[in-house]
C-alpha positions in Angstrom: 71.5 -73.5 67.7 70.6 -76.9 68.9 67.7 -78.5 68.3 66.7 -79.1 72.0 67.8 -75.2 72.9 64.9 -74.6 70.3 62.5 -76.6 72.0 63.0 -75.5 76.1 59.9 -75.1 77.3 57.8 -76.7 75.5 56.1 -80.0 76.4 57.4 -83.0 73.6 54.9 -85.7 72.9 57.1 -87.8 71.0 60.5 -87.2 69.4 62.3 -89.3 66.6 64.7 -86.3 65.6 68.1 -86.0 67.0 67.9 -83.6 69.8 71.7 -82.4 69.9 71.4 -81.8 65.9 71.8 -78.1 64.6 69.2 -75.6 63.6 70.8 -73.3 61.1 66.8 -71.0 61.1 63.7 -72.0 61.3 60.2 -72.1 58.6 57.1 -72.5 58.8 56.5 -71.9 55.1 57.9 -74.6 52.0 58.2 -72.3 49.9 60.6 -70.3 52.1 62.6 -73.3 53.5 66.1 -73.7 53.1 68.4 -76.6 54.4 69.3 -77.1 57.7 65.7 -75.9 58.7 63.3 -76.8 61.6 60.0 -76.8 59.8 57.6 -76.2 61.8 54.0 -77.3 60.0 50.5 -75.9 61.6 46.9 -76.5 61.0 45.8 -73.3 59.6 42.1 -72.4 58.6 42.6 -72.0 55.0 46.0 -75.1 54.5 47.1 -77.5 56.4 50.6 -77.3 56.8 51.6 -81.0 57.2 50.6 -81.5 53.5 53.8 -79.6 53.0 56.5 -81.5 55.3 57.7 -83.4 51.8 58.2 -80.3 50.1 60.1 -79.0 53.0 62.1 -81.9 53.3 63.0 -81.5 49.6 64.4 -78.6 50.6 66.4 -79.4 52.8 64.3 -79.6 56.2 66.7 -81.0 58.9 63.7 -82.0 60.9 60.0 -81.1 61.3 57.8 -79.9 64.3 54.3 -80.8 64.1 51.0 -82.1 65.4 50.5 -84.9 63.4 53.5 -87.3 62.8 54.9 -87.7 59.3 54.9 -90.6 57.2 58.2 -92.3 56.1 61.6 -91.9 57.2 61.4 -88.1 58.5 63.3 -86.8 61.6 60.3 -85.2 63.6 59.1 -83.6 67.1 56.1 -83.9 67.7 53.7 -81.6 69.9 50.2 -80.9 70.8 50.1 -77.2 69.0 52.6 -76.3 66.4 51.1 -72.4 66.9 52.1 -72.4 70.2 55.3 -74.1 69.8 56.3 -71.6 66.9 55.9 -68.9 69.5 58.2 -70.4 72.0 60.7 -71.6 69.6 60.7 -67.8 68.0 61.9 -66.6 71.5 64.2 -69.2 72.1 66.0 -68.4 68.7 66.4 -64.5 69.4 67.2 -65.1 73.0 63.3 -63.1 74.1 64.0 -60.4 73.5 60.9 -58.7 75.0 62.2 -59.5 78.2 64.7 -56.8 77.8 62.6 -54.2 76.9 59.4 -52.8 78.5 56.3 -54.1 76.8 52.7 -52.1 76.1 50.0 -53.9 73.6 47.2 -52.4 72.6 43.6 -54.4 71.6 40.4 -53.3 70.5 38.2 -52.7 67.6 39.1 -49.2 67.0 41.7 -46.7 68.3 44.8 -49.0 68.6 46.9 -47.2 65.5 46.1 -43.8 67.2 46.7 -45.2 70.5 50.3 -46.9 69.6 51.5 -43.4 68.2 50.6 -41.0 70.7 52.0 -42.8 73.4 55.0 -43.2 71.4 55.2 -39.9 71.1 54.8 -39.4 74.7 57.4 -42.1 76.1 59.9 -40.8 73.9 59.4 -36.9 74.6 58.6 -37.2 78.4 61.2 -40.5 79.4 63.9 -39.7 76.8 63.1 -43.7 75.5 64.3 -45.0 72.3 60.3 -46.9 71.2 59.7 -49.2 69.1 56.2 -49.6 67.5 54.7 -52.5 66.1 51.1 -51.9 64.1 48.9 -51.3 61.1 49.9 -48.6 59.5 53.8 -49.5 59.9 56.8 -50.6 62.2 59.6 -48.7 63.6 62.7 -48.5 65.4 62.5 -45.3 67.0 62.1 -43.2 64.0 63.0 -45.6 61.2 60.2 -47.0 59.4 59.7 -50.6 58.5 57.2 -51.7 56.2 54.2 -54.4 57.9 52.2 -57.1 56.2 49.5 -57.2 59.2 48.5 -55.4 62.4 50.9 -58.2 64.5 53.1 -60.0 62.5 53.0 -64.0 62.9 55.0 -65.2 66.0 58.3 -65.9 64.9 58.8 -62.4 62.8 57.6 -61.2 65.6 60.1 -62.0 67.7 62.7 -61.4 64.9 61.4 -57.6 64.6 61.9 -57.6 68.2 65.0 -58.7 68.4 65.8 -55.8 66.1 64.2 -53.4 68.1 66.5 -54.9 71.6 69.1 -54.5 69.2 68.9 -51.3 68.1 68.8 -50.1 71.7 64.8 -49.8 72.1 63.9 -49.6 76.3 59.8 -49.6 75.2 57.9 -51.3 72.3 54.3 -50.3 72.1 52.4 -52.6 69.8 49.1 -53.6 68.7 47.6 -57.0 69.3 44.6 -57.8 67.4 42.2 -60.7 68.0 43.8 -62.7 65.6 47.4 -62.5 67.1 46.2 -63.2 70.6 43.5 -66.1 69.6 46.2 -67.8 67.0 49.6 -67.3 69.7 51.6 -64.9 67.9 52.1 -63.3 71.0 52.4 -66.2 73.1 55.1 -66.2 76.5 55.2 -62.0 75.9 54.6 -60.3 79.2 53.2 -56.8 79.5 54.1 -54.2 81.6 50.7 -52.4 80.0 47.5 -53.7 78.2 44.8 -51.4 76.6 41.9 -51.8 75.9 40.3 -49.3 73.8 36.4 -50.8 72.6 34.7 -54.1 70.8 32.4 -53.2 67.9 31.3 -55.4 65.1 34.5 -56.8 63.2 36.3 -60.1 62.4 32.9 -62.3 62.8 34.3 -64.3 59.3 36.5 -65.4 61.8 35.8 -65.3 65.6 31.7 -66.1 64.3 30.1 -64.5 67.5 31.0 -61.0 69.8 31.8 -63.2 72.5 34.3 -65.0 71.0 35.5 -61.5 69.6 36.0 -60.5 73.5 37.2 -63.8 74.8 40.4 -63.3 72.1 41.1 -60.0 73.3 40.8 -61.2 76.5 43.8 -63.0 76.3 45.9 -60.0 77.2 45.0 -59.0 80.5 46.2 -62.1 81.5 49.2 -61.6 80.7 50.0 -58.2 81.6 50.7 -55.5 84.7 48.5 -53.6 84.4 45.2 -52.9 82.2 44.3 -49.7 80.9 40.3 -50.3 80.7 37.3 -47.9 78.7 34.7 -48.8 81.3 32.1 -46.8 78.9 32.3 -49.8 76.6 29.7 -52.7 77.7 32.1 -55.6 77.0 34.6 -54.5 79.2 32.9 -56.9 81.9 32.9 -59.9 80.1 36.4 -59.0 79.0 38.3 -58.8 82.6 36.1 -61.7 84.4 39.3 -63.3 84.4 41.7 -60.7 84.0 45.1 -61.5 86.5 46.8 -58.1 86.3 45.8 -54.5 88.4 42.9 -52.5 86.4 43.0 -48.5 86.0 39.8 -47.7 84.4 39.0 -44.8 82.3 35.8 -43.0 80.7 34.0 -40.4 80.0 30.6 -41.2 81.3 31.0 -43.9 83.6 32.6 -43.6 87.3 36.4 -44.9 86.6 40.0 -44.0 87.9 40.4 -41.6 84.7 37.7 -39.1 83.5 37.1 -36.8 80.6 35.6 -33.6 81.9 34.2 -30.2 80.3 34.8 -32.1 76.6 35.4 -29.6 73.4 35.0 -30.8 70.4 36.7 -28.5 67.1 37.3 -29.1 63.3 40.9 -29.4 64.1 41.2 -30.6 67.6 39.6 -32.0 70.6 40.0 -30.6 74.7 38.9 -31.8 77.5 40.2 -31.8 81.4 41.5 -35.2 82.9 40.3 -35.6 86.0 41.8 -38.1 88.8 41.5 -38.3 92.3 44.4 -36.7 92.6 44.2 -33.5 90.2 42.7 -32.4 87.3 44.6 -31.1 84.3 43.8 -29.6 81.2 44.6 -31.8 77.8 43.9 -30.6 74.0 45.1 -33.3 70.6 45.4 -31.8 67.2 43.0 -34.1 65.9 39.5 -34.2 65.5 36.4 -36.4 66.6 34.5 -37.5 69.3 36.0 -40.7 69.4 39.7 -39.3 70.0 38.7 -38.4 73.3 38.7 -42.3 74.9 42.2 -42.6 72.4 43.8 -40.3 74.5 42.1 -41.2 77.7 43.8 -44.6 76.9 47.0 -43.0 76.4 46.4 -41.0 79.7 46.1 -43.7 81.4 48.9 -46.2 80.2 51.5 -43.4 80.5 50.7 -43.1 84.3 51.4 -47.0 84.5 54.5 -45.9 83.2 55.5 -43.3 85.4 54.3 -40.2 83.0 52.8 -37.4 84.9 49.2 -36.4 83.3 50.8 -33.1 83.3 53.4 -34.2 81.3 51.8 -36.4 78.5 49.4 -33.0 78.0 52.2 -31.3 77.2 53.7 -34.0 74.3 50.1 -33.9 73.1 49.4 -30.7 72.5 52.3 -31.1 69.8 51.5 -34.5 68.3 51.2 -33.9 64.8 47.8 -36.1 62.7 48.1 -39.7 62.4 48.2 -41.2 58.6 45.1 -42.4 57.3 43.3 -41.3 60.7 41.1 -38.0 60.1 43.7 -37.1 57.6 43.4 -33.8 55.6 43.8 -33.8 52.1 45.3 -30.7 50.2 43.4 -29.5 48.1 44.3 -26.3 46.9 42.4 -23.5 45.5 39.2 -25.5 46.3 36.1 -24.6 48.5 35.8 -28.8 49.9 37.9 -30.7 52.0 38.8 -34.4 51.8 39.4 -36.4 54.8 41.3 -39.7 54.5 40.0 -42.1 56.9 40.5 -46.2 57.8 36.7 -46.9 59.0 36.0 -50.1 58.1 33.5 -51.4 60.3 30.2 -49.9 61.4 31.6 -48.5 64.6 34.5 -46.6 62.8 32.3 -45.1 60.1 30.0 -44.0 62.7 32.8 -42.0 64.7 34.0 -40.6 61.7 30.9 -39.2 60.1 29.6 -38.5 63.2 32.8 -36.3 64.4 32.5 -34.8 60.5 29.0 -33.7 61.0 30.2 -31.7 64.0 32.2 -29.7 62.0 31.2 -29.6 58.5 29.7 -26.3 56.7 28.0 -27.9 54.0 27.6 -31.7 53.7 29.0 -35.0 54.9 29.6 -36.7 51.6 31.0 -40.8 52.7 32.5 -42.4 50.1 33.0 -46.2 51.2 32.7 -50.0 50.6 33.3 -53.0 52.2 36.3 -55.8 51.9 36.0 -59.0 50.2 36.4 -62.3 52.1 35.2 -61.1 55.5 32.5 -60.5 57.6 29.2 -60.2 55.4 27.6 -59.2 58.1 28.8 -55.9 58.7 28.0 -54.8 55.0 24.0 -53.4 55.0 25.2 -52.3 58.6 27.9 -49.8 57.0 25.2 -48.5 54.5 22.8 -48.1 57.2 25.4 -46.3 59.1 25.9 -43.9 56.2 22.5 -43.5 55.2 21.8 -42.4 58.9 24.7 -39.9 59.3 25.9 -38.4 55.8 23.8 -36.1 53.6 25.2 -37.9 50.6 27.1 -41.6 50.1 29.1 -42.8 47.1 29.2 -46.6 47.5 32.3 -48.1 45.9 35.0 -50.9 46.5 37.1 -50.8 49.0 39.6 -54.1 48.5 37.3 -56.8 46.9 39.8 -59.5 47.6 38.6 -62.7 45.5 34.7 -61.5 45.7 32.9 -59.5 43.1 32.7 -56.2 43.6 29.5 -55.7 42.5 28.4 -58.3 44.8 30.0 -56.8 48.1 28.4 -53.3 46.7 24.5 -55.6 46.3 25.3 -56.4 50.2 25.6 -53.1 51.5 22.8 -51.2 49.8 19.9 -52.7 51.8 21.4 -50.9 54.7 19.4 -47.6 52.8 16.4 -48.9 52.4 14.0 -46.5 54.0 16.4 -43.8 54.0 15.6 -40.6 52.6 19.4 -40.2 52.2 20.7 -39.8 48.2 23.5 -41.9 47.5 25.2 -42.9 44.1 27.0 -46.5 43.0 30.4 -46.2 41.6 31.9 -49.4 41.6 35.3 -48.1 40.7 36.6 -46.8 43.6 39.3 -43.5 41.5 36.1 -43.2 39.4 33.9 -42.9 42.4 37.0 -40.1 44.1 36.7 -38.4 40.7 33.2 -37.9 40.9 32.9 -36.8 44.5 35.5 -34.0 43.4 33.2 -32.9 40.3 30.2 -33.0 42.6 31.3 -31.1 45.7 30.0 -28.4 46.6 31.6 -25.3 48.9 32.0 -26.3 52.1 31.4 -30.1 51.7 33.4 -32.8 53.6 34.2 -35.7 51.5 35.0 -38.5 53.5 37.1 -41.2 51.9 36.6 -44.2 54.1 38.5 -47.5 54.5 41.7 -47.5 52.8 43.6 -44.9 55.4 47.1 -45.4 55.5 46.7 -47.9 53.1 48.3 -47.7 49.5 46.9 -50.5 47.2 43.9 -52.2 46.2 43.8 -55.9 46.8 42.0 -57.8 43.4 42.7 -61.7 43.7 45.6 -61.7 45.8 47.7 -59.2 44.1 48.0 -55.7 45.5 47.8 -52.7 42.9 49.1 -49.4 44.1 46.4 -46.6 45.0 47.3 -44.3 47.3 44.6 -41.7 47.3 46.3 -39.0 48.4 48.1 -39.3 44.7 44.7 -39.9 43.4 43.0 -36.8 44.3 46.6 -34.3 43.7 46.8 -35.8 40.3 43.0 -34.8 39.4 43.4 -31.5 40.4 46.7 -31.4 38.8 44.9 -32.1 35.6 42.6 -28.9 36.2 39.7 -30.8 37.6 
């Protein structure tokens, strides 16, 4: 492709590169250049990608896009922000493909995994649509399974797994955008038919530093969508939509919105409630538990009538969707008088709806078993332990992944969070140690709650990622007659 195909629509400060040259792919990372290459160097927060443009070059760089123009003899375009530029030069090289396909992104603190998969199941079950799904847990092409790095891949993957999905005859793509991807352009020039919004609790603030920052990311969104699927329960959903551009369906289960959850029944296996409308009222039961699951669906609800789903007709997908990895997620244990719940809370507002939906149904007690990650938000740590020392009956403080920091040290950060509670709770900085000894100690009818890894399957220690999948961890124990 030519360079200047590349660059349509984007505004060129200064240009010493041949324009009509040709762009055999495109990199934004030295180490993964190759020749013929656009290089495209940002200012990240951590590195500085100009530093790199000799090492690219080395490599056989054909020219360079960038913000600050390079020293010496080096064919270069210059523009005011290489983030955004990456973006547009992702959708010019795979021809955008999310214009050919029917967009739906979902933001928020909590909820968007859940969120992406049951209206995937819905779209495909009630419209006959091939989806594709973009997320934490994984990506697919209708039912094939791609691994993920991140919750939204970086721009120009982005658009590369979306050319796949256009490719391999997707109509809808229901993704997740977090804060990061809308604040840092990886979803630049995408238009949504749908934007959700599911709730903004504590998270991120190593990066966005204050809550309204946090909103004003997410806010990004419902600016460039349709139509916004809103939880006007949550307090930030205000600030979030001041200036929103796109039609607003609302939905809740206390406030007055366009969507309500009515006559709400909450079960250790499942949750049921009616949705009420102007229109009608119908009744909708999920195979998962918690509290919280009521607004996921609500959310769901209310995105698949955007889309042309009956209410009627999402119920009846729902009532078959199966669990969600890593979300509530029962752990066999057989021949045992405890359960084990898998779960990805991570922040204080997920380990509140977690033990708090767990406490609900539990027989004996709510044992939460949890730490914090390394190298973010310090924050949030005595909050979690406060969290735990408020709702469980027992807590088992671990790691969770430690990243470059000490474990000890993350662990010394979340225990004033139990100061003044009566609550017991044990430290076991290992976290298989700390699943080993929950098993040993349970007693019948205890819920042990393993929180923060979810669908996760590794431990990140100084940048490399060790496998540790607790569902493995837990089978093999009792395999060895624990």
């Amino acid at each position: 492709m030519k360079l200047k195909e590349l660059l349509q629509g984007l505004t060129i400060l200064e240009a010493t590169a041949d324009l009509e040259m040709e762009i055999a792919r495109v990199s934004y990372d030295s180490r993964q250049t190759r020749p013929g290459d656009l290089f495209v160097a940002m200012s990240g927060f951590a590195v500085d990608g100009h530093t790199f443009i000799g090492k690219a070059m080395e490599a056989g760089a054909a020219a360079v896009l960038c913000e600050k123009a390079p020293e010496g003899e080096i064919p270069y375009v210059r523009v005011a922000d290489s983030r955004h530029a990456l973006a547009v030069v992702g959708a010019n090289f795979y021809g955008h493909p999310a214009d050919a396909m029917t967009m739906v992104a979902v933001t928020g603190t909590n909820g968007k995994t859940t969120t992406t998969y049951l209206l995937k199941a819905i779209l495909e079950q009630a419209l006959g649509a091939k989806v594709g799904l973009i997320g934490t847990n994984q990506n697919m092409i209708g039912q094939e399974a791609l691994p993920t790095e991140r919750t939204t891949p970086e721009s120009f993957e982005l658009q590369g797994l979306l050319a796949q999905m256009r490719d391999g005859g997707c109509t809808h793509v229901v993704m997740e955008a977090s804060s990061h991807a809308l604040y840092l352009n990886r979803v630049y020039g995408i238009h949504y038919a749908v934007g959700i919004f599911t709730n903004l609790t504590q998270d991120h603030l190593d990066f966005h530093k204050t809550m309204e920052a946090y909103c004003d990311a997410k806010a990004i969104l419902f600016r460039n969508c349709d139509t916004g699927v809103v939880n006007a329960d949550d307090p930030w959903t205000g600030r979030l939509m001041e200036n929103a551009s796109c039609k607003v369906l609302t939905y809740s289960e206390k406030a007055e919105s366009d969507l309500r959850a009515e006559n709400v029944s909450l079960g250790a296996d499942h949750i049921a409630f009616t949705a009420v409308t102007k229109e009608k009222k119908v009744p909708i039961r999920v195979n998962i538990p918690g509290g919280f699951m009521v607004y996921n669906t609500l959310d769901v609800l209310g995105a698949a009538l955007a889309l042309g789903v009956s209410l009627e007709k999402s119920a009846e997908v729902l009532a078959g969707v199966p669990h969600v990895k890593g979300r509530v997620e029962v752990v066999p244990t057989p021949g045992k008088d405890y359960t084990i719940l898998i779960d990805y809370a991570h922040s204080p507002d997920g380990l509140e709806n977690v033990l708090s939906s767990v406490k609900g149904f539990a027989k004996g007690r709510t044992i939460a078993l949890f730490g914090c990650g390394g190298d973010r938000d310090k924050t949030k740590r005595p909050k979690m332990g406060k969290v735990a020392a408020d709702l469980a009956d027992f807590a088992i403080v671990t790691t969770d992944n430690p990243r470059t920091e000490v474990p000890a040290d993350i662990i010394r950060d979340i225990l004033p969070g139990f100061e003044g509670s009566d609550t017991p709770y044990i430290v076991v900085e290992d976290r298989i140690q700390a699943i080993h000894w929950a098993m040993d100690h349970a007693e019948k009818g205890d819920v042990i709650v393993l929180c923060g890894k979810g669908h996760e399957t590794y431990q990140e220690i100084n940048h490399v990622k060790h496998h540790m999948d607790e569902r493995e961890i837990v089978a093999d124990y009792l395999n060895a007659g624990k």
